[in-house]
N, C-alpha and C positions, 0 to 999 in steps of 0.2 A: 712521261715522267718515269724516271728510275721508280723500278718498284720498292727496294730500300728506303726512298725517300718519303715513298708510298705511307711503309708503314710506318715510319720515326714520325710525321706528320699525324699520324693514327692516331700513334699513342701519345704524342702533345695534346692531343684534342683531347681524349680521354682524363690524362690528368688533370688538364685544366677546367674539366666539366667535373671533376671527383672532386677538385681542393674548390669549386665554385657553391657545390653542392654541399661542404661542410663549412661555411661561411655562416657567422651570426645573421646578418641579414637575409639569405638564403632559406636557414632552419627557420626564422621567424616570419618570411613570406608564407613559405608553408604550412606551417601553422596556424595562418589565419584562416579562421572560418568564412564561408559563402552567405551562410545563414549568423544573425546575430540578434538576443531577446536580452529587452532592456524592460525596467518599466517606469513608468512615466516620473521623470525628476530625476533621473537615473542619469549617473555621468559616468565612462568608460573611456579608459586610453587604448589607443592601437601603439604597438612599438614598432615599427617597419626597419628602421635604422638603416636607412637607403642614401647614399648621399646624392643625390637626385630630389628635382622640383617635378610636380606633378599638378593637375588640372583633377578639381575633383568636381563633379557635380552630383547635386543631389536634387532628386524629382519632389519631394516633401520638407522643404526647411520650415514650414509651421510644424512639423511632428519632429525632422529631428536638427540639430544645428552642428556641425564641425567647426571646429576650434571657434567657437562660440559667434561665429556667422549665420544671419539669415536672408544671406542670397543664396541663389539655386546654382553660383559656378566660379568658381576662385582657384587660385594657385592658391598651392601648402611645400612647405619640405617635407620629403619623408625621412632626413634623419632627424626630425623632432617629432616626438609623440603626435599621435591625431587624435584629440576631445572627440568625443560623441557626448554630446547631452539633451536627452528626450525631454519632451513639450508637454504632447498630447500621445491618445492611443492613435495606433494606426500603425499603419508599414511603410516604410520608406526605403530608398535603394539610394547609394552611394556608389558609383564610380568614379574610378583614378583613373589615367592614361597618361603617358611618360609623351614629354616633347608634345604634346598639342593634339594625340591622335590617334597611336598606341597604348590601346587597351591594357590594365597593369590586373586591374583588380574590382569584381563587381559585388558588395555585398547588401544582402537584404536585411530590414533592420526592423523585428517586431517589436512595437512597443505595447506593453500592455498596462492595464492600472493601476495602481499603485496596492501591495500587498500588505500587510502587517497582520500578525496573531501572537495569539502569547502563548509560550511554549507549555502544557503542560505536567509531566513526573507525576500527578498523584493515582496513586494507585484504587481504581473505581471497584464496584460492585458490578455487572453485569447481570440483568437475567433478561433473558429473550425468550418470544413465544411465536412457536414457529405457523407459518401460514395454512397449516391444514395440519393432518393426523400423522405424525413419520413412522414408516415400519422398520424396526430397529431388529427383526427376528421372526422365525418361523417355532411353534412348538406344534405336538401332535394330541388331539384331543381323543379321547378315550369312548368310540362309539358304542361300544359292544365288550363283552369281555373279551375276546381275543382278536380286536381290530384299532388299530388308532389310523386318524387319518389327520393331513393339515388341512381344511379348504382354500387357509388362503395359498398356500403352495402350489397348492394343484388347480389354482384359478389364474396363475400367471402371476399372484402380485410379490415384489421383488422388496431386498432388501435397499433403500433409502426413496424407497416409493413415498410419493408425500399423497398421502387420500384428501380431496379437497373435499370429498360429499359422498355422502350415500343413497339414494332415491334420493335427489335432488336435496338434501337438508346440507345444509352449509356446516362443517365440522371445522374448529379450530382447539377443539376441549376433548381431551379423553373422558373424561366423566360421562360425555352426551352419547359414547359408542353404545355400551352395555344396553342400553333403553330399545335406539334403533337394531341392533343385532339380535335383540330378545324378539322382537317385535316380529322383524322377517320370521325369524323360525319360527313364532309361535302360527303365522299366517300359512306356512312353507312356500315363501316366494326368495327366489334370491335377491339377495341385493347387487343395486345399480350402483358403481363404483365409477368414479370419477379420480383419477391420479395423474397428479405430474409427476413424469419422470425425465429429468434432466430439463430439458427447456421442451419437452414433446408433452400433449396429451393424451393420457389412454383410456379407455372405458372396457369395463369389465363385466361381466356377472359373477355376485359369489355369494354360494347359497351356505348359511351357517349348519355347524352339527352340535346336538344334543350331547354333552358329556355325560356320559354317564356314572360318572365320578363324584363332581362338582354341582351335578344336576341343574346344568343352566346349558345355555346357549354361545356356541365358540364360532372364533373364525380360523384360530390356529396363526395369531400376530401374535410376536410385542410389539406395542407402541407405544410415545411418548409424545408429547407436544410442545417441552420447555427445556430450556438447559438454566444454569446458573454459574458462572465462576468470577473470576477476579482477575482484573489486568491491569493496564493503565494507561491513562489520558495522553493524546500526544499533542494538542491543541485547541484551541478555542478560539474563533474567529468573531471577534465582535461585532464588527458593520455586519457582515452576516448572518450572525446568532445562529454559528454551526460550532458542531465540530468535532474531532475525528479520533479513534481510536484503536490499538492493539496493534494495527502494522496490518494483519493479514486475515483471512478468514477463518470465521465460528464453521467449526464443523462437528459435525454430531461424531461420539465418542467410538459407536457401535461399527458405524459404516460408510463413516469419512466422507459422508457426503455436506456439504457445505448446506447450512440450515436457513430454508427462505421464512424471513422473518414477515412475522403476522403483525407482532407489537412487540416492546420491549420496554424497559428503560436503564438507566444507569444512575447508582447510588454511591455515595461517600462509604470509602471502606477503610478499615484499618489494618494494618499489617504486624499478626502476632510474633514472630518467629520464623527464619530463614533455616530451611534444609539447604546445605551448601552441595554445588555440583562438583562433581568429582569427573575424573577419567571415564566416559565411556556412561557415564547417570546424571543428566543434568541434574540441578536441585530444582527447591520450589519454595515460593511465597508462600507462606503461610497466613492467610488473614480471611479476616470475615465483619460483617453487611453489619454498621451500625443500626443500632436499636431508632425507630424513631429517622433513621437517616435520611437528611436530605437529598430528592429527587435534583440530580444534576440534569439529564436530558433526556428525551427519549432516543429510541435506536428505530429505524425507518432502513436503512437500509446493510447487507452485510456483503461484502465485497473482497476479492483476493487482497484488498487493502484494508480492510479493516471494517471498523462498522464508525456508524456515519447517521447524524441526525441533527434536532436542534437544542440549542440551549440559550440560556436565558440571560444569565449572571457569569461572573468569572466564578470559577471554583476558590473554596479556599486553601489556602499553603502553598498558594503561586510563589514560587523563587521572582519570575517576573511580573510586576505591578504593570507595569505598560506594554503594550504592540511591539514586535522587533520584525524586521523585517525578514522573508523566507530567500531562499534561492532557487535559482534553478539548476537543474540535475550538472548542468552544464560548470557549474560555478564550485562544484566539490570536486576539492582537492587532496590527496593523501595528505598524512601528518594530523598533525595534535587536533581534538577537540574535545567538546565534555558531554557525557549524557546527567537526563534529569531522570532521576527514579527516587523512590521509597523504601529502606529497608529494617526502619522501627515507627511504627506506628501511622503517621498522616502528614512527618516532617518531607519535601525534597529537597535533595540534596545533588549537589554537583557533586559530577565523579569523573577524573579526565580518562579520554580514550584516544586513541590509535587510530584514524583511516588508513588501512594499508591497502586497502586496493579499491578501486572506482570501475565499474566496468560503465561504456558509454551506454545510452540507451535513449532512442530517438521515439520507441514507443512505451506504452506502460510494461514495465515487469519486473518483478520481485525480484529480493536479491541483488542490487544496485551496487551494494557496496559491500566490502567487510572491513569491521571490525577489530580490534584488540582492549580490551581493557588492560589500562594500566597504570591507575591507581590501586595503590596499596593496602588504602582503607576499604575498599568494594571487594577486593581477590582475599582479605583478609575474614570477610563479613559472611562473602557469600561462592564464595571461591571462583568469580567470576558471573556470568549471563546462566540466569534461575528461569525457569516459568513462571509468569504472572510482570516478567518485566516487560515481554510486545506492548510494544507502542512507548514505549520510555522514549523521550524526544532525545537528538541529535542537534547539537550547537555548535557552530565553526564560521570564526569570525565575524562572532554579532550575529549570525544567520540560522535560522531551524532550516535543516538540510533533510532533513530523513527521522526516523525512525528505528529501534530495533527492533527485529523481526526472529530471526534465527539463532540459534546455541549449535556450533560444533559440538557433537559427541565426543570426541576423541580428544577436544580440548577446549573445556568451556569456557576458557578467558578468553574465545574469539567467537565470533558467527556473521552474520549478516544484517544487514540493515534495509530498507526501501529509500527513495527518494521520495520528502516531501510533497512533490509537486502532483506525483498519483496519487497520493491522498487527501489533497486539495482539488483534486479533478473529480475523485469520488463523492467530495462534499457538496461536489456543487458549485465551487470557486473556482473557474475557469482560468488560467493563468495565458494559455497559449491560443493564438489566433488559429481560427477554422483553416486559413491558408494551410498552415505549416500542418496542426498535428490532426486535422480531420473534427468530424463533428463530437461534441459529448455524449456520450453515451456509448459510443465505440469505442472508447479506447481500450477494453478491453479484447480486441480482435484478433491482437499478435504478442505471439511471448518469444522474446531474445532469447534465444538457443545460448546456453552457458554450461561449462563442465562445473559442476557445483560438487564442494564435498559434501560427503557426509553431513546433517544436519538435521535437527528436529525445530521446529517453531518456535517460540517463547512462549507457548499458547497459557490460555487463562487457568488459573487454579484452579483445574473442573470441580464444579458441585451440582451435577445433574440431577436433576427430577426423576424417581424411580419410576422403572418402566412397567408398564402395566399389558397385564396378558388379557384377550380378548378372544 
């Protein structure tokens, strides 16, 4: 064959692969997912818009039915929409094949339970108490006149060391230090130190010294055992009597180490006065712990998602009296929705927001999405995303999607938000089948690598517990 002919032939092929390639039904092949999570009673359309018949079979019509069929293998068109409408839980698979045989398209189709929570804005109390003794500092104690030393320094022990015991006594109370560290020196035996540090255990010796100052017995720590601040409720799951809060995790002020909780709970707070954020300084809720206030839940667990426990009753000042359904991460979309928050007193209030960007995420990781606020009564109030608002719920299309989490610096009317569905993974309320996303309790194993700007947390209006020297 002439090689001219060669290439005219080429590049026919080429175009017609490019103008095939930018075809409605083409982009929307593509676009269809492999994997697909419904949950149970749940109905979905596919748009294929193929003008072509096709043979679909599905291995599960008790869990899921196509265009409202419960045989296991039917012709459909694909230029009319495909029903999917789930049964029961379970997983079911659906394939297409064009002409009788030709494989088109295979997807798998988790169905999981049926969800509902009521979203909720009010802005809580927090105080937690953390699972052993935290070292928040090293100071030097006064042996001699012309000698200071630290022991604990000089014994290895570190800044966000959590001490779970000393000679075998169980510490969760600063109060209980002073007693046993008098004790050791008055005997002059060191003490046996028992510390987590990070997820490892260490054991130490560390022998106190005599101040000659203070005339007591030191180890040369600060430490603390409790924080206190103010954030706000992102849900409450009533079949389960959970439920979850802040977006992201308590960490201790000193040494940014994430606070393992002993106990805690969380109380009705009100909110005095908004410092608004500016360029470059977020603002801050201002509020504080009513008198007498009622115990909303306790706090059991504190996680990059927030903190997480049980509760009993709805809260009150719910914008929503009933259950609404959640999404999944997969289901947020850029564009219009509303956040729920508090910023005079115990009222929530809707405030509309902006999704302007969705980053995908197949496993758990912060940062999901961002944000724009842009109601005028919120930017006018509080000049945008304050501390004390993590965990204000995220609404879009009937649906609690997320959470806010983060304030850009540079411009507080924006930041970040989480996806719902890791903070219902953290509570306890498993959405996704073991197949797809692996067992619970792992999901925190992999964090989605993202250029993120600039940002600080919306974290709780700190009101920490003073630290105490030892």
């Amino acid at each position: 064959m002439n090689p001219n002919v060669k290439r005219l032939l080429g590049l026919m092929l080429v175009i017609i692969v490019c103008l095939c390639c930018t075809t409605a039904p083409f982009r929307t092949f593509a676009a269809l997912p492999s994997e697909l999570r419904l949950f149970e009673g749940e109905q979905k359309e596919l748009h294929l818009v193929m003008p072509v018949h096709a043979q679909a079979t599905v291995d599960r019509p008790d869990i899921l039915r196509v265009n409202g069929e419960n045989r296991p293998s039917f012709n459909l068109s694909l230029q009319q929409p495909i029903s999917l409408q789930s049964s029961q839980s379970g997983q079911a698979e659906l394939k297409l094949k064009l002409f009788g045989g030709i494989p088109l398209k295979t997807l798998k189709v988790n169905v999981v339970p049926n969800l509902r929570v009521i979203p909720g804005g009010q802005t809580i109390g927090v105080k937690v108490k953390s699972a052993g003794i935290l070292v928040v500092g090293h100071h030097l104690v006064q042996v001699s006149s012309d000698n200071k030393i630290s022991p604990g320094e000089a014994a290895g022990v570190r800044l966000g060391d959590l001490i779970m015991s000393m000679n075998g006594i169980r510490l969760n109370d600063v109060s209980k230090v002073a007693d046993v560290v008098r004790q050791a020196g008055e005997s002059k035996k060191p003490l046996e130190l028992v510390i987590r540090r990070g997820e490892a255990e260490v054991k130490t010796k560390l022998t106190p010294a005599y101040d000659t100052e203070d005339k007591t017995w030191r180890l040369g720590l600060y430490i603390r055992d409790s924080a206190a601040g103010v954030g706000t409720l992102t849900f409450y799951a009533p079949d389960q009597g959970v439920y979850g809060a802040l977006g992201h995790v308590i960490t201790d002020m000193d040494t940014q180490s994430p606070i393992v909780v002993g106990q805690g709970e969380i109380v009705q707070s009100n909110v005095t006065s908004i410092s608004k954020s500016q360029n470059g300084e977020p603002g801050e809720k201002r509020a504080h712990f009513l008198k007498e206030s009622r115990v909303l839940g306790n706090i059991e667990r504190n996680t990059p998602f927030g903190i997480f426990g049980k509760m009993t009753a709805t809260p009150d000042h719910s914008v929503f009296k009933e259950p609404i359904p959640v999404a999944f991460s997969e289901e947020v979309q850029e564009g219009p929705a509303e956040m729920l928050t508090v910023v005079n007193g115990q009222q929530v209030e809707r405030f509309k927001i902006e999704i302007a960007h969705v980053t995908k995420q197949s496993t758990p990781a912060t940062k999901g999405m961002v944000i724009r606020i842009t109601d005028p009564r919120l930017l006018q109030r509080t000049g945008g995303i304050v501390q004390g608002m993590s965990g204000s719920p995220i609404i879009q299309n009937g649906k609690l999607i997320g959470a806010v989490t983060h304030v850009f610096v540079n411009d507080p009317s924006s930041g970040y938000g989480c996806f719902i569905e890791w903070m219902l993974q953290d509570a306890g309320v498993v959405l996704s089948s073991p197949q797809t996303w692996g067992l619970q309790g792992k999901v925190h194993a992999q964090r989605a690598p993202s250029p993120f700007l600039p940002s600080k947390s919306t974290s709780m209006s700190n009101l920490y517990e003073s630290v105490r020297m030892v």
